[in-house]
C-alpha positions in Angstrom: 80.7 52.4 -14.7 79.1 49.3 -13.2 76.1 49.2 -10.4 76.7 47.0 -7.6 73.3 46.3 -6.8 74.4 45.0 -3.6 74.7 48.3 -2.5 71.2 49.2 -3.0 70.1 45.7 -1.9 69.0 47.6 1.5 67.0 50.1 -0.3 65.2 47.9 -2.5 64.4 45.6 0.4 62.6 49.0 2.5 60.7 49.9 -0.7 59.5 45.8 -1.3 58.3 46.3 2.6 56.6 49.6 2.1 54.6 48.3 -0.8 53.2 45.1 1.3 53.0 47.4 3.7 51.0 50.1 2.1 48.8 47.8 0.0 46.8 44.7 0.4 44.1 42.8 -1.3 41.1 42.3 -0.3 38.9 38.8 -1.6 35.3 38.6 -3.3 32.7 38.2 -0.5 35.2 38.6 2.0 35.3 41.5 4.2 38.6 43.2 6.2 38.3 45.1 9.3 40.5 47.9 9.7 41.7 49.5 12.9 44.0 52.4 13.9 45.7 51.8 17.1 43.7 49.4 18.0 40.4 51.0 17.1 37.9 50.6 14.5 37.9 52.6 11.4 37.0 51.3 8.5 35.3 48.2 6.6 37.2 47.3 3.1 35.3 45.5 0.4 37.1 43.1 -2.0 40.1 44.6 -4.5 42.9 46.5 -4.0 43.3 48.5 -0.9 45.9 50.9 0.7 46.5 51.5 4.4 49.5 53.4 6.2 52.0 51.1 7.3 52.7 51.0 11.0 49.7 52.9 11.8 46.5 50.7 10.1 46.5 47.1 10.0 44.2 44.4 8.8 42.4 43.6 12.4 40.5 40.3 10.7 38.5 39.3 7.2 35.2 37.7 7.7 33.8 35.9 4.8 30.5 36.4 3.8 29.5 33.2 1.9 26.6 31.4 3.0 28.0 28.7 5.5 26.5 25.9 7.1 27.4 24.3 11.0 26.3 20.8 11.6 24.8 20.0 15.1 24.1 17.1 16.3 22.1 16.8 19.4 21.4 13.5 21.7 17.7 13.9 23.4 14.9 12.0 24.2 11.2 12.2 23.1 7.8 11.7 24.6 7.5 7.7 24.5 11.2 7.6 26.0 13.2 6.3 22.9 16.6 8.6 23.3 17.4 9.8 19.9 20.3 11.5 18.0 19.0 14.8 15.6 21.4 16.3 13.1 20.5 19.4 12.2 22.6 21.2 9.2 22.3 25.1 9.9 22.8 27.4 6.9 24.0 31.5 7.9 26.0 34.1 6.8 27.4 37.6 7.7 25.3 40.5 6.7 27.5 43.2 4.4 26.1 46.3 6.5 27.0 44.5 10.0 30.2 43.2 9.7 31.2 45.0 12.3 28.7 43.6 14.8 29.6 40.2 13.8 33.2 40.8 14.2 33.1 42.7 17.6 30.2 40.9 19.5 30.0 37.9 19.0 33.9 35.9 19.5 32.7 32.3 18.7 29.6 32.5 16.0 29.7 28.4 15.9 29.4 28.1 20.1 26.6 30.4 20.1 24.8 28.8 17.4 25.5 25.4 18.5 23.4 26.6 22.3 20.6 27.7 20.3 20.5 24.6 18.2 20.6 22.2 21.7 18.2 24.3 23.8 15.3 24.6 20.6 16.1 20.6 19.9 15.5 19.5 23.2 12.7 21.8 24.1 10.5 20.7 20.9 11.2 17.1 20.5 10.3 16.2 24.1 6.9 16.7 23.2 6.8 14.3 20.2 6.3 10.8 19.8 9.2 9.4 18.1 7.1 8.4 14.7 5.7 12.2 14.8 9.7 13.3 15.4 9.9 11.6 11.6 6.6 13.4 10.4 7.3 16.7 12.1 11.3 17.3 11.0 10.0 20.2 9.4 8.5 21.6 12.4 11.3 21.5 14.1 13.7 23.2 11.4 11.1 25.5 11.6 11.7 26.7 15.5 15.2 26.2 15.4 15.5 28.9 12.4 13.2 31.2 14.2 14.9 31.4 17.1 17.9 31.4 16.1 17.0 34.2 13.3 15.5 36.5 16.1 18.9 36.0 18.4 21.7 36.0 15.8 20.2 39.2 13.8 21.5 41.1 16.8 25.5 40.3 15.9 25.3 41.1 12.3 24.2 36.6 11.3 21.4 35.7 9.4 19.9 32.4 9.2 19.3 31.5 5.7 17.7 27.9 6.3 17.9 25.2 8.6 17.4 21.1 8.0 16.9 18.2 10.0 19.2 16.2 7.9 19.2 13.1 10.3 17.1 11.4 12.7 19.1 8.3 14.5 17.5 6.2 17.1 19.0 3.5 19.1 19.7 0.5 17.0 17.6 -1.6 19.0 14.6 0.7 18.6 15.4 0.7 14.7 15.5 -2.8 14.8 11.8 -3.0 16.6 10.4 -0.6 14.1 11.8 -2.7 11.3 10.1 -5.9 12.8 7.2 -4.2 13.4 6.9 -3.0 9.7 7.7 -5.8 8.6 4.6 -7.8 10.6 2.1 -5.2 9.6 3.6 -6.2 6.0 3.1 -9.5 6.0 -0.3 -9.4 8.0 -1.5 -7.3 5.1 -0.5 -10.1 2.4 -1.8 -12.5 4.6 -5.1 -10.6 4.4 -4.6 -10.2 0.2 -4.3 -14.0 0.1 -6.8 -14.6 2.3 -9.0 -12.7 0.0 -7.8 -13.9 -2.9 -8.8 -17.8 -2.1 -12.1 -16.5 -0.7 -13.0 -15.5 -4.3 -11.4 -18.4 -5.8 -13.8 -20.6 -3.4 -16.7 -18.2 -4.6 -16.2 -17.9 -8.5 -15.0 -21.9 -7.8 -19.1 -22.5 -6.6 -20.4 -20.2 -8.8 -19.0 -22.0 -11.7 -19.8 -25.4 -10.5 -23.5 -24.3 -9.5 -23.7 -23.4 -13.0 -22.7 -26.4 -14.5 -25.0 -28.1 -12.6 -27.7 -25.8 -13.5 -27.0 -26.6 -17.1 -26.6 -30.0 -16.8 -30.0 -30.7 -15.0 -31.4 -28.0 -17.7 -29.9 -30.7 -20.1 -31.2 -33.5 -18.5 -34.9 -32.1 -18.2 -34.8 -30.7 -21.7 -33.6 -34.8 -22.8 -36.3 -36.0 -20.3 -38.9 -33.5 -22.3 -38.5 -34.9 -25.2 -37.9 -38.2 -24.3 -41.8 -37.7 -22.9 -42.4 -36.2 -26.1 -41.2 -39.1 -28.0 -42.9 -41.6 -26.0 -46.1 -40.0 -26.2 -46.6 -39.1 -30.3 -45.2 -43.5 -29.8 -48.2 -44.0 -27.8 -50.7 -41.6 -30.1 -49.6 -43.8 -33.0 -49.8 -47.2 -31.8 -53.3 -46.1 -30.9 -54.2 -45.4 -34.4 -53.7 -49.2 -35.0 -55.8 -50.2 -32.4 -53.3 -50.6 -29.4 -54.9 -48.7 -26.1 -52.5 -46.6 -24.2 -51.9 -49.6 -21.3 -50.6 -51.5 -24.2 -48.8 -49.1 -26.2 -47.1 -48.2 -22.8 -45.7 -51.6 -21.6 -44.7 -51.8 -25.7 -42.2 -49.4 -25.2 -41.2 -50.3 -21.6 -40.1 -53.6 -23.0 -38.9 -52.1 -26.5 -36.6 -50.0 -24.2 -35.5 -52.9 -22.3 -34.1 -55.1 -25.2 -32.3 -52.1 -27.1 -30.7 -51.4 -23.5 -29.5 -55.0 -23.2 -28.2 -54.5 -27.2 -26.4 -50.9 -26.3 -24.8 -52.9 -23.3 -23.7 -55.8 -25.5 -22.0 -53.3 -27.8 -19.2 -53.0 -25.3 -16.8 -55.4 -25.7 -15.3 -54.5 -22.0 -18.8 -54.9 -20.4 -19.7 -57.8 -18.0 -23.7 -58.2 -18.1 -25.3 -60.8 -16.2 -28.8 -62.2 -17.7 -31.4 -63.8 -15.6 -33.1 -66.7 -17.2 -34.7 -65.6 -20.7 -36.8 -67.0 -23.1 -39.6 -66.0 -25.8 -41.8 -66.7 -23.0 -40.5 -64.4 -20.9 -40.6 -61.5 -22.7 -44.2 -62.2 -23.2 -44.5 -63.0 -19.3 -43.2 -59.4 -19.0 -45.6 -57.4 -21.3 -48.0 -59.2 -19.7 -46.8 -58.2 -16.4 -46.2 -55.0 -17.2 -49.8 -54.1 -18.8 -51.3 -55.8 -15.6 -49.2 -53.0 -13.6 -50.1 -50.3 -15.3 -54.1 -51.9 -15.1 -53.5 -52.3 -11.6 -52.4 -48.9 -10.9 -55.0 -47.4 -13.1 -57.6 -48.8 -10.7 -55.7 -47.7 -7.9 -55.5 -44.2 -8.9 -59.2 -44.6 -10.2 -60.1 -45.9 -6.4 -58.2 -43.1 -4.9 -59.7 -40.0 -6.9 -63.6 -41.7 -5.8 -62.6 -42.0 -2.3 -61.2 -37.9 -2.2 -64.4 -37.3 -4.2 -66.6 -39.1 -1.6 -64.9 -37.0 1.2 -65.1 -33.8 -0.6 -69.1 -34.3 -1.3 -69.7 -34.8 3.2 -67.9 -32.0 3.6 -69.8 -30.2 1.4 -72.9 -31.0 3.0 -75.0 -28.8 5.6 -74.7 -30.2 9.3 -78.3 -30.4 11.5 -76.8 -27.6 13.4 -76.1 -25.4 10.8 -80.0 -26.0 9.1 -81.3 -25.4 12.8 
């Protein structure tokens, strides 16, 4: 005997409705709201669940991840610069008031969104826009709190709240950029400044000691130059020359090998007044009468301080009296 399942077609298709309409399924962190004739009864958790058909439905599901609204608010702050705050506000539905947020509140985002506009434009008003930067967390900080103490009341909490964004006008971001960028270069202006200052100081330093040592070498050269010239003097004495003599010696000694170190150069252009064995004898001569004649001047001058010392000395008729 053959079925003609077309005959039980209707049957099957009553029992396929009965099932969907006895059973549902409910998803993890989701919550369903169930009413009976229109009134609350019950709140299902996520798996399988049964309700009677005609008589219970599924009045909503509310999930209850954390989710997070973006607001963006346009307001102005202290110094008058009109600026654009986004703040990212993270909530979700608590498990044991699910049906406070389902049958108080009607739009969660609208009422979070008031919150968000009246905190924002009540704090920032009071900053300077560089302290709007510094302070962001200040103000995540007020807009949480409120909102925390308002939204508890319809079953949201307020997990965490960031100023994501702070936007000024373009023409005020391109002031602060210009102004950052002055201080920046009036501070490597000041580095370079510096740094030639020290290379002008460590420059004079350096040079003032080169010149130190060079005068220290030309005193020690003079020293024993002086030295030289006077164990020259102490031995031309030991053959009988006095010290006049023995001086204007080496004076004219000196002069000849400095006309022979000159004429050693074969790039050198000398110039010789008129010379002969007489005049080099003229010039000893002349040069022993100099240092005669300024023996007797110095000899003259140490009688006549000697002479002046010995009045002073001596008691005036006032004084005796």
């Amino acid at each position: 005997m053959k079925i003609n399942l077309l005959e039980f077609l209707p049957y099957i298709v009553v029992v396929v409705l009965l099932i969907r309409g006895i059973f549902f399924v409910v998803k993890q962190q989701t919550a369903a709201i169930m009413e009976r004739f229109g009134k609350f009864t019950a709140v299902r958790q996520s798996g399988l669940q049964m309700k009677i058909p005609l008589i219970d439905k599924v009045a909503g599901r509310l999930s209850l991840k954390i989710q997070q609204l973006d607001v963006i608010v346009e307001t102005k702050t202290k110094d008058d610069v009109f600026v654009k705050i986004k703040v990212s506000v993270q909530y979700k539905v608590l498990m044991e008031k699910v049906y406070d947020a389902f049958y108080k509140l009607d739009f969660p985002h609208d009422q979070i969104t008031s919150y968000v506009f009246d905190v924002v434009r009540a704090e920032v008003p009071k900053l300077r826009l560089d302290d709007v930067f510094e302070r962001k967390d200040d103000i995540a900080n007020a807009v949480k709190s409120e909102l925390n103490e308002a939204m508890l009341e319809y079953g949201y909490d307020i997990i965490k709240t960031l100023v994501t964004d702070i936007d000024p006008d373009q023409e005020v971001k391109n002031a602060m950029n210009q102004i950052n960028a002055s201080e920046r270069k009036k501070v490597a202006a000041q580095y370079e400044g510096d740094a030639q200052r020290i290379l002008i100081v460590e420059k004079a330093k350096a040079e003032a000691e080169s010149k130190r040592l060079q005068g220290q070498g030309i005193a020690d050269q003079r020293r024993e130059i002086a030295r030289g010239l006077e164990e020259s003097v102490e031995v031309l004495n030991r053959v009988g020359i006095n010290s006049q003599e023995a001086s204007a010696l080496i004076v004219v000694t000196q002069h000849y090998d400095t006309l022979q170190s000159i004429g050693a150069h074969t790039n050198s252009n000398l110039i010789l007044l008129p010379n002969s064995p007489q005049a080099g004898s003229d010039m000893l001569n002349q040069t022993i009468a100099s240092f005669t004649a300024s023996n007797q001047v110095g000899e003259a001058i140490k009688s006549a301080n000697a002479k002046k010392e010995k009045a002073a000395a001596k008691p005036k008729p006032s004084d005796e009296a």
